[in-house]
C-alpha positions in Angstrom: -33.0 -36.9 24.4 -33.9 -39.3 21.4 -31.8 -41.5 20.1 -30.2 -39.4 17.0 -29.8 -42.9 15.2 -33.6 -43.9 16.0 -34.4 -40.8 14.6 -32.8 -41.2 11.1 -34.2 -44.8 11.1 -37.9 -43.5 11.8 -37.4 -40.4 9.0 -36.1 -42.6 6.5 -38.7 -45.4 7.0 -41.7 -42.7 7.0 -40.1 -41.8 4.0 -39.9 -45.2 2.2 -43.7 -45.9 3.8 -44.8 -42.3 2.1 -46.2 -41.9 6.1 -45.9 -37.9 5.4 -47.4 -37.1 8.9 -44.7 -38.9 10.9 -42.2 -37.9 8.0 -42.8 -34.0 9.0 -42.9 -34.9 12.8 -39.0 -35.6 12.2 -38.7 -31.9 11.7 -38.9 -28.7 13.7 -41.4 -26.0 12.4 -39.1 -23.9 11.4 -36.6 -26.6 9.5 -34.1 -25.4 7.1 -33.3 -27.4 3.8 -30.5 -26.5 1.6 -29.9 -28.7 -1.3 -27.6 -28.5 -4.6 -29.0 -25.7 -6.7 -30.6 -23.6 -4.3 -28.4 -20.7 -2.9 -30.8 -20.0 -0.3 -32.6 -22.8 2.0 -35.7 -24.0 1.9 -37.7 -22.9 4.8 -40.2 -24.2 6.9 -41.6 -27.8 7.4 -44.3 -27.9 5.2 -42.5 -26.3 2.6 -39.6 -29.1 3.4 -42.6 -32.2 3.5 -44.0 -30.7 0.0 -41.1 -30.6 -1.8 -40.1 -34.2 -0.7 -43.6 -35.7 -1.2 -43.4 -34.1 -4.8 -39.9 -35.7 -6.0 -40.3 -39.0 -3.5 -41.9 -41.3 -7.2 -41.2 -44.5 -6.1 -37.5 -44.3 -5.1 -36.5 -45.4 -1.8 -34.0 -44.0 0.7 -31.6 -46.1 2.3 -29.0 -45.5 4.6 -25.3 -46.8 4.7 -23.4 -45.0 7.3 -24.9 -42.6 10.0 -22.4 -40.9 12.3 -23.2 -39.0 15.1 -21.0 -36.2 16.1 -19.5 -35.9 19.9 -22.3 -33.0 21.0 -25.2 -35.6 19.5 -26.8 -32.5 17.5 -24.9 -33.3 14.4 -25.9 -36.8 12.1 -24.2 -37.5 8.8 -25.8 -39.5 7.0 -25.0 -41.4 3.4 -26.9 -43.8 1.4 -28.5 -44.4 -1.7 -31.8 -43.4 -2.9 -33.1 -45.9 -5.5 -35.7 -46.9 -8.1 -36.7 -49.9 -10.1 -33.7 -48.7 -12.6 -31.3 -45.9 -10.9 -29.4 -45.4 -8.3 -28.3 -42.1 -6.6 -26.0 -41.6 -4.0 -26.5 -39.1 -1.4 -24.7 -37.6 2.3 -26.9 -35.3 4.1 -25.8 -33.2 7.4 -28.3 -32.9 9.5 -28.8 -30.5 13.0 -30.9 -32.0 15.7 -33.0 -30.2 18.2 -35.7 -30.9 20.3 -35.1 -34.8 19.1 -36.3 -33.0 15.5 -34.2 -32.5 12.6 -33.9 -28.6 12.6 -31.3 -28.1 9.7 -30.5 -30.7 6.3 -27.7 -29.7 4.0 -28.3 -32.6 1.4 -25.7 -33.2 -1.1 -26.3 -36.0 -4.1 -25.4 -37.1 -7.4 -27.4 -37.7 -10.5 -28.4 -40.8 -11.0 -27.0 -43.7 -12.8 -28.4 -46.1 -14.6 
């Protein structure tokens, strides 16, 4: 099994590098995305890849805490997602299988100038 913390790293830093193939490697086909204002998830990886390639603009993930729960399927992540003149702060929940990110409940405030 992959590290669950060498995974975040390597789907954060294809994020930040705009790498979109290894960014959707990080997921499983069938990846579930639920954010704040959808009541139903996002399905799908390229649905998932799409939808973050459209909002990425220039901001930049970063993480500052990543825990790992007891079974090692579960990661929370927080950090900050930031541009040139806002930040955001963001915790996401992610469920791991087959060393791919199968689930993200994201969860994020607006941003601040």
């Amino acid at each position: 099994m992959t590290d669950p913390r060498a995974l975040v790293d390597r789907w954060i830093d294809a994020f930040n590098r705009r790498d979109w193939a290894t960014y959707g490697e990080c997921f499983t086909e069938d990846v579930t995305y639920l954010t704040p204002g959808r009541s139903e998830p996002l399905a799908g990886r390229a649905a998932h890849v799409e939808q973050d390639q459209r909002n990425a603009g220039g901001g930049r993930l970063r993480a500052t805490l990543v825990i790992v729960g007891d079974d090692g399927r579960h990661v929370v992540v927080e950090g900050t997602f930031e541009t040139e003149t806002r930040i955001s702060k963001w915790v996401t929940v992610l469920e791991l299988r087959e060393n791919r990110i199968a689930a993200e409940r994201l969860y994020f405030d607006r941003f601040r100038g």
